[in-house]
N, CA, C and O atoms as CSV, one atom per row, in Angstrom:
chain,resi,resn,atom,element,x,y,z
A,1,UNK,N,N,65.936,71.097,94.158
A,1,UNK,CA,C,67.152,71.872,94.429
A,1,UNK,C,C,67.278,72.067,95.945
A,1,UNK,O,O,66.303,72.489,96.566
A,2,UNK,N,N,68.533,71.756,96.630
A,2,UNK,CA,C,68.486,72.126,98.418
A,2,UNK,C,C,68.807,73.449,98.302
A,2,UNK,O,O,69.423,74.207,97.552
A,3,UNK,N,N,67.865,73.462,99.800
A,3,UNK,CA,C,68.025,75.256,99.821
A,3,UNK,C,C,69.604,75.703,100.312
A,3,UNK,O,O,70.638,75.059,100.493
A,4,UNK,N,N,69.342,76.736,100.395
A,4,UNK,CA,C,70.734,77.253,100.437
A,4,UNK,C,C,71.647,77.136,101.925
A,4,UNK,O,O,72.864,77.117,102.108
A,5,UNK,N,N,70.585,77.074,102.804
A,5,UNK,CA,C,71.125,76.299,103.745
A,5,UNK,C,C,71.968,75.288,103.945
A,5,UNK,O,O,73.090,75.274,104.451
A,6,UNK,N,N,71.248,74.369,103.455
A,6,UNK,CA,C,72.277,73.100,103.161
A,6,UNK,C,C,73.572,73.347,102.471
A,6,UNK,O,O,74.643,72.749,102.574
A,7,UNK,N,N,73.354,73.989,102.014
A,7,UNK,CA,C,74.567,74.134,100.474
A,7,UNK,C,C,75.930,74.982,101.543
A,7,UNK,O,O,77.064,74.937,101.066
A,8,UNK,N,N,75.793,75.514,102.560
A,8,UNK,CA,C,77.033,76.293,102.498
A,8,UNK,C,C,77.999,75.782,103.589
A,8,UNK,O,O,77.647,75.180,104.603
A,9,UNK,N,N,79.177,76.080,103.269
A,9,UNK,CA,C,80.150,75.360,103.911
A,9,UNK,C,C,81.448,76.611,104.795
A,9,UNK,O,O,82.155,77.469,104.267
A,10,UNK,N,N,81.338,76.271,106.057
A,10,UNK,CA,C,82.152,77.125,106.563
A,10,UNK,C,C,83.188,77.161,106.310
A,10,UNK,O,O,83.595,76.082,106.740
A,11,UNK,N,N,84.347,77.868,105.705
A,11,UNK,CA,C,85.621,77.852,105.794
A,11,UNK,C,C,86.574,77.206,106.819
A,11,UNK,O,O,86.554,77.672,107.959
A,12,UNK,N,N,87.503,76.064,106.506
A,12,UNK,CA,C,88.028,75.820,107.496
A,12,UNK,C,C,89.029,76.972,108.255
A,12,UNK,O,O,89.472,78.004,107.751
A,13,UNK,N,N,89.233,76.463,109.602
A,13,UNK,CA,C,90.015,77.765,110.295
A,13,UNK,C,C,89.332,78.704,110.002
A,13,UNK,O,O,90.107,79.633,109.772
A,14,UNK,N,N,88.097,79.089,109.843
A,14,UNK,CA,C,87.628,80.253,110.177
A,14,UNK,C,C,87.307,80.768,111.812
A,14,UNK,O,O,87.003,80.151,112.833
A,15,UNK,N,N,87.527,82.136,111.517
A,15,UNK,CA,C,87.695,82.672,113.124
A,15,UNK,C,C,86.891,83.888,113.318
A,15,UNK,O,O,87.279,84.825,112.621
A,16,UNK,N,N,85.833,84.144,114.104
A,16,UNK,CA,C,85.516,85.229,114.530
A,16,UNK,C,C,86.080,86.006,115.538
A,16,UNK,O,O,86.579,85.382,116.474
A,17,UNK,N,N,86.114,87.070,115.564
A,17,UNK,CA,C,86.883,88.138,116.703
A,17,UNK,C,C,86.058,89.089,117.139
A,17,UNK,O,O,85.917,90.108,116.463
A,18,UNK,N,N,85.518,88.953,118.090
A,18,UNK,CA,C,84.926,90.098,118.949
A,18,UNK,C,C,85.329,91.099,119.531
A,18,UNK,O,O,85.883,90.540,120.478
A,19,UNK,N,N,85.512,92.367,119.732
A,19,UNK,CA,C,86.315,93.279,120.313
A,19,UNK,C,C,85.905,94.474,120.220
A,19,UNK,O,O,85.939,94.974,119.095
A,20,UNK,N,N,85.423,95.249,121.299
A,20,UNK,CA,C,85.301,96.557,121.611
A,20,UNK,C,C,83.451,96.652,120.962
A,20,UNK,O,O,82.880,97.568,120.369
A,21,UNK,N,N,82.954,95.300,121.398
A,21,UNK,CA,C,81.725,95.465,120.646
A,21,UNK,C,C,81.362,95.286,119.091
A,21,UNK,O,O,80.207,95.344,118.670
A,22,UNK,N,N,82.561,95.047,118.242
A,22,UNK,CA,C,82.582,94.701,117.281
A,22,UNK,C,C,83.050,93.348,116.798
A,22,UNK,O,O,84.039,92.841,117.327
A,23,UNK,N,N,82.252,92.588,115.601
A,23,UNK,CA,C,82.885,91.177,115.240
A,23,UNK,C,C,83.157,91.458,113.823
A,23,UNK,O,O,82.715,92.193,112.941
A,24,UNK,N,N,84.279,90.362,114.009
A,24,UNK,CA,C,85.251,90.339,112.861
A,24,UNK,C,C,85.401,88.937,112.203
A,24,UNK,O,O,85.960,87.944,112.668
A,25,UNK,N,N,84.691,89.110,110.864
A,25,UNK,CA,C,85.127,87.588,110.453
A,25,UNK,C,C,86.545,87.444,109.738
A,25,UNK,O,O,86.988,88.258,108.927
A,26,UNK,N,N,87.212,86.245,110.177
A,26,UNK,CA,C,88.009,86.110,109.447
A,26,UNK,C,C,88.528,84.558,108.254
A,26,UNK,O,O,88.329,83.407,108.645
A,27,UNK,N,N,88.964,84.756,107.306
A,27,UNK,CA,C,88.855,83.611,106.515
A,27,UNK,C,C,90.246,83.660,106.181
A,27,UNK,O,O,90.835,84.446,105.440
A,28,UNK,N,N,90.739,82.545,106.949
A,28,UNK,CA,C,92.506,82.659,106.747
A,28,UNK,C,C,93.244,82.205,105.599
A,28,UNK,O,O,94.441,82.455,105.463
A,29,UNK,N,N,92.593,81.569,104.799
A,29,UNK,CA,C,92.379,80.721,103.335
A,29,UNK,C,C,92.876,81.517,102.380
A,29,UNK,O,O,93.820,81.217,101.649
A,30,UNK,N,N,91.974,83.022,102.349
A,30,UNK,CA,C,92.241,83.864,101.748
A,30,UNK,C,C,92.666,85.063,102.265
A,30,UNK,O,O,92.645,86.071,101.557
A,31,UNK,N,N,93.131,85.099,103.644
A,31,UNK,CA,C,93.196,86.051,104.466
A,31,UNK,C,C,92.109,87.363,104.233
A,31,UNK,O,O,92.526,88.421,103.761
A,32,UNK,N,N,91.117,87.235,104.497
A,32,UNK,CA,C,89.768,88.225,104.222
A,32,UNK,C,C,89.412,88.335,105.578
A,32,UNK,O,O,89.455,87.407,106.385
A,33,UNK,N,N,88.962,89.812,105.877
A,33,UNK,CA,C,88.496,90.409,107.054
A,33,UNK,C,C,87.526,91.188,106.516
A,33,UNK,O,O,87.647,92.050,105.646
A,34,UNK,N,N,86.299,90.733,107.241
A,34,UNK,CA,C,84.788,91.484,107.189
A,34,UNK,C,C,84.208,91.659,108.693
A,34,UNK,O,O,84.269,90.851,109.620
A,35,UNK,N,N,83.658,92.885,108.667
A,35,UNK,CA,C,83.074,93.459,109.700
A,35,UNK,C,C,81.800,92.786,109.703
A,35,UNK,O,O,81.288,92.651,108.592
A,36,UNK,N,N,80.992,92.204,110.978
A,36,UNK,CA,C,79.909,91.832,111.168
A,36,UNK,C,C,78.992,91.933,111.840
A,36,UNK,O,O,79.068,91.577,113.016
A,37,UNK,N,N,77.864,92.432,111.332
A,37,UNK,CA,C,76.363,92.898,112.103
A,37,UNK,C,C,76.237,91.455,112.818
A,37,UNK,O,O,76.668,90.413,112.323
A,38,UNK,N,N,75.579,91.560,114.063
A,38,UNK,CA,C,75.284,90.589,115.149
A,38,UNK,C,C,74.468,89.810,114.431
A,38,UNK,O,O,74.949,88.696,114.639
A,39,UNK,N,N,73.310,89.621,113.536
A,39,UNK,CA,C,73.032,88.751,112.815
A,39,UNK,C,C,73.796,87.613,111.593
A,39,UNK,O,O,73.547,86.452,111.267
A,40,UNK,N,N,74.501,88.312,111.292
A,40,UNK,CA,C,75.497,87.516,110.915
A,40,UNK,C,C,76.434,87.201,111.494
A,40,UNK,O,O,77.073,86.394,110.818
A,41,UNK,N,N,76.819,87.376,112.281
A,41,UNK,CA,C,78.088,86.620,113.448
A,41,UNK,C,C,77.320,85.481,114.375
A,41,UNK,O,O,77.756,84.410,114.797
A,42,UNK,N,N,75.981,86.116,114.543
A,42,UNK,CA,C,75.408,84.562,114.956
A,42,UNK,C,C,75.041,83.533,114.157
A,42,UNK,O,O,75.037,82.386,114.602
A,43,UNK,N,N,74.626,83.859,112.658
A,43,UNK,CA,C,74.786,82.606,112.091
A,43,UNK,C,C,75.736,81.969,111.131
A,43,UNK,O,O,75.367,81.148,110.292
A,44,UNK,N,N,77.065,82.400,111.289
A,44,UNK,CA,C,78.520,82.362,110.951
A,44,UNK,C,C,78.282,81.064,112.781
A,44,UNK,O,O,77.758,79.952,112.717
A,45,UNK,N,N,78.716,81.561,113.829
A,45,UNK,CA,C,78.552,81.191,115.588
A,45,UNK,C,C,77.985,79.567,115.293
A,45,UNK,O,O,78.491,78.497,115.629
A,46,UNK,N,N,76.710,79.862,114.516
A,46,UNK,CA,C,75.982,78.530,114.444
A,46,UNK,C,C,76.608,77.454,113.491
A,46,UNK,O,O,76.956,76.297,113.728
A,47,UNK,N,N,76.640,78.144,112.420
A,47,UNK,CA,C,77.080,77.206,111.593
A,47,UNK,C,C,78.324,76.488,111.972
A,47,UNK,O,O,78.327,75.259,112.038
A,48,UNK,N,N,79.308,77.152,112.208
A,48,UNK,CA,C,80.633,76.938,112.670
A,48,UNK,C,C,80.731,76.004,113.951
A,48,UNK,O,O,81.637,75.207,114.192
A,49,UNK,N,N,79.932,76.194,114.497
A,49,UNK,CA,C,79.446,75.140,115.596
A,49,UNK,C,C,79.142,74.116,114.927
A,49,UNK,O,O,79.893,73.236,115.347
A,50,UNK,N,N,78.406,73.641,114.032
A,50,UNK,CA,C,77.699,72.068,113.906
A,50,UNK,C,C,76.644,72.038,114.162
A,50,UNK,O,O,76.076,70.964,113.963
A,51,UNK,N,N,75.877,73.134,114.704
A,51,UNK,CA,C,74.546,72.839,115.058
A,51,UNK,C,C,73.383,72.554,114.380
A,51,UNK,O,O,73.373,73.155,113.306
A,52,UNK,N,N,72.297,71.818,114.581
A,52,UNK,CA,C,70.953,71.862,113.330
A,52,UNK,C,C,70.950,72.457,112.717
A,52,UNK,O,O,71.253,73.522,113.254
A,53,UNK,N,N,70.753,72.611,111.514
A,53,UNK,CA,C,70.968,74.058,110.514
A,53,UNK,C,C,69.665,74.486,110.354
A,53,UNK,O,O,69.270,75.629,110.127
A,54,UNK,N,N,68.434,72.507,110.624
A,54,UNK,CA,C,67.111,73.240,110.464
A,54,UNK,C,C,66.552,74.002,111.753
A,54,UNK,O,O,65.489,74.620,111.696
A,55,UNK,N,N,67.209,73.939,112.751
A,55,UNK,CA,C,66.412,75.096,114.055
A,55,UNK,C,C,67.339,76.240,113.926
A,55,UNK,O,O,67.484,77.021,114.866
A,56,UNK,N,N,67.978,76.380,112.800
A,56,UNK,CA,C,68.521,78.223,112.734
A,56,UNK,C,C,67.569,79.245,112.199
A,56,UNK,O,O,67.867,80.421,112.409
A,57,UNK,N,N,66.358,78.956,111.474
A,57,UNK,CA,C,65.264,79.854,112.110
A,57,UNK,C,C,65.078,80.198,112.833
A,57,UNK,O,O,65.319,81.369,113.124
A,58,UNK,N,N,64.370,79.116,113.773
A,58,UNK,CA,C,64.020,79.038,115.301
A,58,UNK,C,C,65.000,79.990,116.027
A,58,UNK,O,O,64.818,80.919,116.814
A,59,UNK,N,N,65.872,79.549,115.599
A,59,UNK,CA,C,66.592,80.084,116.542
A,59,UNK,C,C,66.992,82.114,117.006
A,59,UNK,O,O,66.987,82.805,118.025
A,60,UNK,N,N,67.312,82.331,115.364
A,60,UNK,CA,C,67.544,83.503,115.602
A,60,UNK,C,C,65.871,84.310,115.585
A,60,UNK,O,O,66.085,85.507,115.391
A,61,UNK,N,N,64.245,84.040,115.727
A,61,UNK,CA,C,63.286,84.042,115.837
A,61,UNK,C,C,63.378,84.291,117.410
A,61,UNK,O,O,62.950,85.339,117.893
A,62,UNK,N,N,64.055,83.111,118.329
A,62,UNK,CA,C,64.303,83.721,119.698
A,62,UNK,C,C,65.001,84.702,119.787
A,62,UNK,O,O,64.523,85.767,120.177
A,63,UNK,N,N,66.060,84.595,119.509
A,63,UNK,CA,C,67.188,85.398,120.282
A,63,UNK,C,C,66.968,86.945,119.304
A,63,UNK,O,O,67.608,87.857,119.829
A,64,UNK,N,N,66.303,87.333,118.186
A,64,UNK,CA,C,66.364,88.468,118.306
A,64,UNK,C,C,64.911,89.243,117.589
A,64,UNK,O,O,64.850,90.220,116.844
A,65,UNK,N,N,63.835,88.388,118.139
A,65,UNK,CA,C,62.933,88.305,118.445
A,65,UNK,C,C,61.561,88.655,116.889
A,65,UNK,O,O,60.538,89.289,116.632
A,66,UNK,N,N,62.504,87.736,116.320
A,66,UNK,CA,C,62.040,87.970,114.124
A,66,UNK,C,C,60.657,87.236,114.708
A,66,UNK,O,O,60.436,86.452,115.631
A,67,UNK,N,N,59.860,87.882,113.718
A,67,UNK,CA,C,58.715,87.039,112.978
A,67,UNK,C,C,59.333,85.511,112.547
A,67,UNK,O,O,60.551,85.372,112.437
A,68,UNK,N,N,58.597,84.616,112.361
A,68,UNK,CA,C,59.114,83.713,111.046
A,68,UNK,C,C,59.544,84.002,110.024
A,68,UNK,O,O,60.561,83.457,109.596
A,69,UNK,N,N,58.802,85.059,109.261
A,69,UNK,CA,C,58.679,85.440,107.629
A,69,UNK,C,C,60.128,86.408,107.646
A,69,UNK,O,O,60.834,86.673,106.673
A,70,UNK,N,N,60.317,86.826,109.031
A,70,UNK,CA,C,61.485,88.085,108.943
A,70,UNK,C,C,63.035,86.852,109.121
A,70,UNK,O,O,63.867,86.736,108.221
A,71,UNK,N,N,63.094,86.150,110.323
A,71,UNK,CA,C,63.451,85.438,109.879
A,71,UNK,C,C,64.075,84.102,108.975
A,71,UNK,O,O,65.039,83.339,108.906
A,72,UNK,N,N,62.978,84.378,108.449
A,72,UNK,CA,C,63.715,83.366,106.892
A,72,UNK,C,C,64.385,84.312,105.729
A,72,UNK,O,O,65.391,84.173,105.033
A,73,UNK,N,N,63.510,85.207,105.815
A,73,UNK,CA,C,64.821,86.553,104.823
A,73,UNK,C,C,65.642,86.620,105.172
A,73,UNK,O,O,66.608,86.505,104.417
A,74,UNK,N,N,65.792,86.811,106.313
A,74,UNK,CA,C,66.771,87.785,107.363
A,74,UNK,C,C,68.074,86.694,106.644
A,74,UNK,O,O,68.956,87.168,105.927
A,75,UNK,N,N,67.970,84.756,107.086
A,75,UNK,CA,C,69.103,84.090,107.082
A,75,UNK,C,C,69.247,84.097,105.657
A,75,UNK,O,O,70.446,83.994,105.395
A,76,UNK,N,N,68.503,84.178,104.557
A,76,UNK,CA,C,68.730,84.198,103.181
A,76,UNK,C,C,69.390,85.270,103.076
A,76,UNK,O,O,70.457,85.166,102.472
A,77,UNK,N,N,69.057,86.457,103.537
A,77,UNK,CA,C,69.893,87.371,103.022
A,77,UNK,C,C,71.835,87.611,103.578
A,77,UNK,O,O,72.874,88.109,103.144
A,78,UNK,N,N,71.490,87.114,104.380
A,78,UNK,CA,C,72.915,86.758,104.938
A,78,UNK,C,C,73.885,85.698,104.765
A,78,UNK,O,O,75.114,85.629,104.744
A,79,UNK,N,N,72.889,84.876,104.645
A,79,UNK,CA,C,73.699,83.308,103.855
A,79,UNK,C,C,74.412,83.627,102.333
A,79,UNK,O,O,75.428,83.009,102.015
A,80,UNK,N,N,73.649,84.895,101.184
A,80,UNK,CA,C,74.273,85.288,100.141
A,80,UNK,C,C,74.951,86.672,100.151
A,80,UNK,O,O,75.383,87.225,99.139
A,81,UNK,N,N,74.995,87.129,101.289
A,81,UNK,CA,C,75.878,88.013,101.434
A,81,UNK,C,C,77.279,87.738,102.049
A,81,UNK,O,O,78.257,88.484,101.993
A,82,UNK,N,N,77.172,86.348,102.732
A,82,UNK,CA,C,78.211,85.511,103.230
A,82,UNK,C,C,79.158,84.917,102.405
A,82,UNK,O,O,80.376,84.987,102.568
A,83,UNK,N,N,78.636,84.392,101.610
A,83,UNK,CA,C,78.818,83.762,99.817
A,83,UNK,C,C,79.472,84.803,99.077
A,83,UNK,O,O,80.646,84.655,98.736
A,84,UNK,N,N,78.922,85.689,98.835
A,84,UNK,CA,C,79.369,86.984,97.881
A,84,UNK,C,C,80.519,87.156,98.616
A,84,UNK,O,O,81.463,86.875,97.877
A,85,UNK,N,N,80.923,87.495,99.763
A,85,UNK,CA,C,82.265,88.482,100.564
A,85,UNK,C,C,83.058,86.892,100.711
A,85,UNK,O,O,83.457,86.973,101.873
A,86,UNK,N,N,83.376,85.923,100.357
A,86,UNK,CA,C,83.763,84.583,100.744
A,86,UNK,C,C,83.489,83.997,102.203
A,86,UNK,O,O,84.157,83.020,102.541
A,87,UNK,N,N,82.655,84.466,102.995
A,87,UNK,CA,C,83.275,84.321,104.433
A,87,UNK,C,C,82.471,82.653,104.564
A,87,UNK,O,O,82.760,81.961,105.540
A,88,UNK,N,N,81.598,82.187,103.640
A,88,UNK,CA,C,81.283,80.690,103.529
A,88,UNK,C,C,81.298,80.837,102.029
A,88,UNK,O,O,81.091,81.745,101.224
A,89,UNK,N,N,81.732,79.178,101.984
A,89,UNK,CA,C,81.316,78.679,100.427
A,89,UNK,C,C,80.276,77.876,100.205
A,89,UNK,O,O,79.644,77.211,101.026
A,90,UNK,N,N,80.123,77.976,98.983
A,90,UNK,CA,C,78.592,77.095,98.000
A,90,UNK,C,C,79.096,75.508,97.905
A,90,UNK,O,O,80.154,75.185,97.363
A,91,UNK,N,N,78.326,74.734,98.415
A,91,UNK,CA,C,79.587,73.564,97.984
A,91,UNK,C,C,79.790,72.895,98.594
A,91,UNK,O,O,79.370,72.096,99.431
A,92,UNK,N,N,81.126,73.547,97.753
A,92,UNK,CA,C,82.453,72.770,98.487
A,92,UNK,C,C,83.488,73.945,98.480
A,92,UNK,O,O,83.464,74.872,97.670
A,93,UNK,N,N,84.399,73.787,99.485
A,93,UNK,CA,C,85.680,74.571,100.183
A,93,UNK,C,C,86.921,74.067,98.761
A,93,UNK,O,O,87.675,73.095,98.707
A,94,UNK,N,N,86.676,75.266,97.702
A,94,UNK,CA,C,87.599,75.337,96.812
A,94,UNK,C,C,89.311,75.249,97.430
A,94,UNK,O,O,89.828,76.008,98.250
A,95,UNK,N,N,89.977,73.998,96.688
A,95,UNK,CA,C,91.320,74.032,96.894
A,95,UNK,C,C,92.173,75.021,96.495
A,95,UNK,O,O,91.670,75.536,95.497
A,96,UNK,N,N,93.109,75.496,96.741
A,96,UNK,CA,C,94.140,76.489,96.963
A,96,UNK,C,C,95.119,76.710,96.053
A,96,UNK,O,O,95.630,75.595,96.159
A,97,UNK,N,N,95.547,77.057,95.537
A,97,UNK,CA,C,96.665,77.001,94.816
A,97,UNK,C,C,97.975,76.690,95.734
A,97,UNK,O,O,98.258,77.274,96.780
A,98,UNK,N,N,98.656,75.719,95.158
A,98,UNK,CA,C,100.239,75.570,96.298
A,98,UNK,C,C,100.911,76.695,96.190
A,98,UNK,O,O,101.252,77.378,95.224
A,99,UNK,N,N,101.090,76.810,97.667
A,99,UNK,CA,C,102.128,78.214,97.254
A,99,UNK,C,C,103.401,77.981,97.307
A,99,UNK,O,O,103.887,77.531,98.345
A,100,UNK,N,N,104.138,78.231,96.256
A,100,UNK,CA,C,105.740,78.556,95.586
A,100,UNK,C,C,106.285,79.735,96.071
A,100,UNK,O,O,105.853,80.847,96.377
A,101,UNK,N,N,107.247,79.231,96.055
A,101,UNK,CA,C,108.080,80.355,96.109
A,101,UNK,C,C,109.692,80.957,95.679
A,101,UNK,O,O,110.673,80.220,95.771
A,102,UNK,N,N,109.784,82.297,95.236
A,102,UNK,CA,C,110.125,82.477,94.316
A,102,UNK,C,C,111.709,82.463,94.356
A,102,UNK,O,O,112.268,82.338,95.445
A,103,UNK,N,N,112.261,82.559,93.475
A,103,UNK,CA,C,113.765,82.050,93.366
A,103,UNK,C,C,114.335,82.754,93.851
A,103,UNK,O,O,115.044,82.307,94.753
A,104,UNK,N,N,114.399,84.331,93.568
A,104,UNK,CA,C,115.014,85.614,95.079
A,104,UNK,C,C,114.158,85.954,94.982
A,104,UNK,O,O,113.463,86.391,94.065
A,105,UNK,N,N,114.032,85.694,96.596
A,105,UNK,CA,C,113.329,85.813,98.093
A,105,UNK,C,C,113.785,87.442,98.367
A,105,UNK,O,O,114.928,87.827,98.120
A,106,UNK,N,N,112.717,88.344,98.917
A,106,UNK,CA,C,113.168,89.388,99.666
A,106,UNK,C,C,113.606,88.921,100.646
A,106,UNK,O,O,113.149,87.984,101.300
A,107,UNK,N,N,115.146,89.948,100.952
A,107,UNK,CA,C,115.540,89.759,101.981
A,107,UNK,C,C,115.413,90.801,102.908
A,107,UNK,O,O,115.315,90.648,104.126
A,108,UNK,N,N,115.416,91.450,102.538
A,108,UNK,CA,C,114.367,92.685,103.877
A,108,UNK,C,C,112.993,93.880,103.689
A,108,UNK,O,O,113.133,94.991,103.178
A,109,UNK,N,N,112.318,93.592,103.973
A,109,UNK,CA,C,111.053,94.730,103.950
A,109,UNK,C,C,111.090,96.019,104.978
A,109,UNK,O,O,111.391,95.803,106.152
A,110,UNK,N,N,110.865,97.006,104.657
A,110,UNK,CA,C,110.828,97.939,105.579
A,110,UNK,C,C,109.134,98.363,105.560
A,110,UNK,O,O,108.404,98.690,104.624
A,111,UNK,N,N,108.876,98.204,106.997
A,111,UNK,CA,C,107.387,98.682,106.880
A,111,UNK,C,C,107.501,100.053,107.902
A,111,UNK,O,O,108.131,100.168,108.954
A,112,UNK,N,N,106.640,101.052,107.178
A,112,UNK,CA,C,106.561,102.459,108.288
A,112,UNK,C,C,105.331,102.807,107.901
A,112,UNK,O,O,104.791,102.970,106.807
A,113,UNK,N,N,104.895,102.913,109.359
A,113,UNK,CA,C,102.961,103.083,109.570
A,113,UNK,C,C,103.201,104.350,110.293
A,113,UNK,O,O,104.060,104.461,111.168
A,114,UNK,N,N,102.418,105.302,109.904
A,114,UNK,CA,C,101.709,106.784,110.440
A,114,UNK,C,C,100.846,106.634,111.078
A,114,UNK,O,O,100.323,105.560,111.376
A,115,UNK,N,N,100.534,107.744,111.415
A,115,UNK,CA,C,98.975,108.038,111.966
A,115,UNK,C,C,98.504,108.693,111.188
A,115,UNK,O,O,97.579,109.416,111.558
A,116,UNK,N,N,98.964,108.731,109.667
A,116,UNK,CA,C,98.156,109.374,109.042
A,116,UNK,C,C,97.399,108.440,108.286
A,116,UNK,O,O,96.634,108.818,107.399
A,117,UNK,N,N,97.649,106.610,108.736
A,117,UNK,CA,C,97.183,105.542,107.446
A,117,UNK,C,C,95.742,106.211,107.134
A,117,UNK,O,O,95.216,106.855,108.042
A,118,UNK,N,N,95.065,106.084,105.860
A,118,UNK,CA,C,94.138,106.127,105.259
A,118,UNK,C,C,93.622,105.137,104.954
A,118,UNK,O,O,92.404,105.216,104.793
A,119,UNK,N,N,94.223,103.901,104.756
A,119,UNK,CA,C,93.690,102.353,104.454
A,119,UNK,C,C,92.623,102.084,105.135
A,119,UNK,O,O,91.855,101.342,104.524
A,120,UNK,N,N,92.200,102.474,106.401
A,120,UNK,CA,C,90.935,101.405,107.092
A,120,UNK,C,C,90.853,100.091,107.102
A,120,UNK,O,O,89.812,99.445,106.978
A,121,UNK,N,N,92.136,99.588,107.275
A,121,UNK,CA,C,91.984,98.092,106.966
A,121,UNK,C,C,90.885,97.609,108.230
A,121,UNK,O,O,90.591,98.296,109.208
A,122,UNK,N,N,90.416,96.335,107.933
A,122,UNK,CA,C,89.343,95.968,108.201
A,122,UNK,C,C,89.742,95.186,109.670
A,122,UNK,O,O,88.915,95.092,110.576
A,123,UNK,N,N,90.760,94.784,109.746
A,123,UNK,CA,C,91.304,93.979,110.808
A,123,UNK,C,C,92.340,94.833,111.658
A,123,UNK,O,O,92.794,94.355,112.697
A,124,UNK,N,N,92.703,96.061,111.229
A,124,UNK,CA,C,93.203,97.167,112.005
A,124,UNK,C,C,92.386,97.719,113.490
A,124,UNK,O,O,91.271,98.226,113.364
A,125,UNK,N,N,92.850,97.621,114.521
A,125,UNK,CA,C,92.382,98.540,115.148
A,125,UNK,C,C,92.531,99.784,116.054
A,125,UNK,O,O,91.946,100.287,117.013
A,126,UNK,N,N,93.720,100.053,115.189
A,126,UNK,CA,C,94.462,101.174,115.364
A,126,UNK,C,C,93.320,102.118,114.613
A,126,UNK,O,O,92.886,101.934,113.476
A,127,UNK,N,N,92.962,103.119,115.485
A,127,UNK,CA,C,91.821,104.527,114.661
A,127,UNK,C,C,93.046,105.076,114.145
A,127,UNK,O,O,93.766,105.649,114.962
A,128,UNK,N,N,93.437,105.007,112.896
A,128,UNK,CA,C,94.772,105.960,112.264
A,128,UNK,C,C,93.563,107.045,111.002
A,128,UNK,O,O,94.051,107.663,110.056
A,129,UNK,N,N,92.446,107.042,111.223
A,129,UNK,CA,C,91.555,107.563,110.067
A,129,UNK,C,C,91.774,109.366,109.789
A,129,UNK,O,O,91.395,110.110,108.885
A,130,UNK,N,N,92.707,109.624,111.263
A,130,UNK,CA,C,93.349,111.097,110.742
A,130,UNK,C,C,94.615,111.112,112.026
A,130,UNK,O,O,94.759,110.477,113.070
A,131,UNK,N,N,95.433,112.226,111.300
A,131,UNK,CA,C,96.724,112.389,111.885
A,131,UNK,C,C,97.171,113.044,113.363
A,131,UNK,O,O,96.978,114.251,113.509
A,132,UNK,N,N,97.631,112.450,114.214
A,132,UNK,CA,C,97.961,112.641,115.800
A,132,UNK,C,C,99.107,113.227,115.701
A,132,UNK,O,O,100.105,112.702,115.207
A,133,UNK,N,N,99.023,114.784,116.337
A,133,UNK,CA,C,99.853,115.421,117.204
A,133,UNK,C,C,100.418,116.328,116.189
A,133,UNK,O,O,100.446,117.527,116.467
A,134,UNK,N,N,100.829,115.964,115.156
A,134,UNK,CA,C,101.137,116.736,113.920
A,134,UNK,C,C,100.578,116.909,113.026
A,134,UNK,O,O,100.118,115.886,112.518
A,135,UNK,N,N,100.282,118.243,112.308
A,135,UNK,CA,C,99.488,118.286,111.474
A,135,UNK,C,C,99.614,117.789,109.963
A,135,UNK,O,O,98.651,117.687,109.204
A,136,UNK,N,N,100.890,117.506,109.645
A,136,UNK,CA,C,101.254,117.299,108.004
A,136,UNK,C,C,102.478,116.748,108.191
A,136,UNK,O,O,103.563,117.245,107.886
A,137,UNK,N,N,102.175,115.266,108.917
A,137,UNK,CA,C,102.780,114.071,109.587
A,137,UNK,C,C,104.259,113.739,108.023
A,137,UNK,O,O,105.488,113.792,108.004
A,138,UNK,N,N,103.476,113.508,107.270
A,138,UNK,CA,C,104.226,112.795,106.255
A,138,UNK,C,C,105.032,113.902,105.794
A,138,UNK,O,O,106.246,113.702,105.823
A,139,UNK,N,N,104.648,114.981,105.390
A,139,UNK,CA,C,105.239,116.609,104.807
A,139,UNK,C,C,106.243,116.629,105.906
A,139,UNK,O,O,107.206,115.974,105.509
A,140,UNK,N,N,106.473,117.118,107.199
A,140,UNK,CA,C,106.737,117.672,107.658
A,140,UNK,C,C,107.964,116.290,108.212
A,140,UNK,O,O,109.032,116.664,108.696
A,141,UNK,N,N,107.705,114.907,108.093
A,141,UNK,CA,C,108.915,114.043,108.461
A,141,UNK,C,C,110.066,113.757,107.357
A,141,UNK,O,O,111.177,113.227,107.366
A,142,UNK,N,N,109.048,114.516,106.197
A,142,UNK,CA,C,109.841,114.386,104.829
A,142,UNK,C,C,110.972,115.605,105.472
A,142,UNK,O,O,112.165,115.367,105.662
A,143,UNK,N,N,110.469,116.606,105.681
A,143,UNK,CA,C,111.487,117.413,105.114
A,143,UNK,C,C,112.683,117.717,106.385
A,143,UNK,O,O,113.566,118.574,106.342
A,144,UNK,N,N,112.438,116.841,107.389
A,144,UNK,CA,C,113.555,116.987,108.340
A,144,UNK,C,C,114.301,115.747,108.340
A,144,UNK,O,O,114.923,115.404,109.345
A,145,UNK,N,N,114.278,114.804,106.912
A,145,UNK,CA,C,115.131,113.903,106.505
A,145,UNK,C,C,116.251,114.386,106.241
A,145,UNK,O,O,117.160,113.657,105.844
């Protein structure tokens, strides 16, 4: 059986985003955004590169200074935590469904964002995790409608 190394396949157009000290994977396929510990953004970095897959031990053994034994968990455990959240596949890079589209089309969306969002979206980096300047943002715009 090949190890799991071999087996995984980066998403095409996949993109990492670095910012404010934080990395962001992204998988545009399925549009999925995951937050990423520096061990996994470097071997997302590697893979995505082309590089030996067999000196990615080695490698992260240098750069963040593993045992061997810690290092070979370390990429197992990240290679199936990579797998699990989609941000690589087992494989092969499952085809897509065509996307259709539908007979009436919206013709206009209205989007209205607070500072009170609660979502945390993952690719947000607007801090909206509580409400600016007003205290009962949504209450209080309601009722001077």
């Amino acid at each position: 059986m090949p190890d799991l190394l071999e087996r995984v396949i980066v998403p095409s157009r996949f993109a990492l985003i670095y910012r404010s000290g934080e990395t962001l994977g992204y998988n545009p396929s399925i549009n999925l955004w995951e937050r990423l510990d520096e061990d996994t953004a470097e071997v997302i970095r590697w893979l995505r590169a082309g590089r030996d897959r067999s000196s990615l031990e080695s490698h992260l053994e240098r750069r963040f200074g593993y045992t061997t034994a810690i290092a070979k968990e370390k990429l197992q455990k990240i290679l199936k935590w990579c797998i699990l959240h989609t941000l690589l596949y087992l494989d092969q890079e499952p085809s897509l469904p065509a996307i259709t589209h539908p007979t009436n089309p919206l013709v206009t969306i209205y989007w209205i964002c607070t500072q009170a969002c609660n979502l945390r979206c993952t690719y947000c980096y607007q801090d909206a995790a509580t409400a600016h300047e007003m205290r009962n943002e949504m209450v209080e715009s309601s009722e001077q409608a």
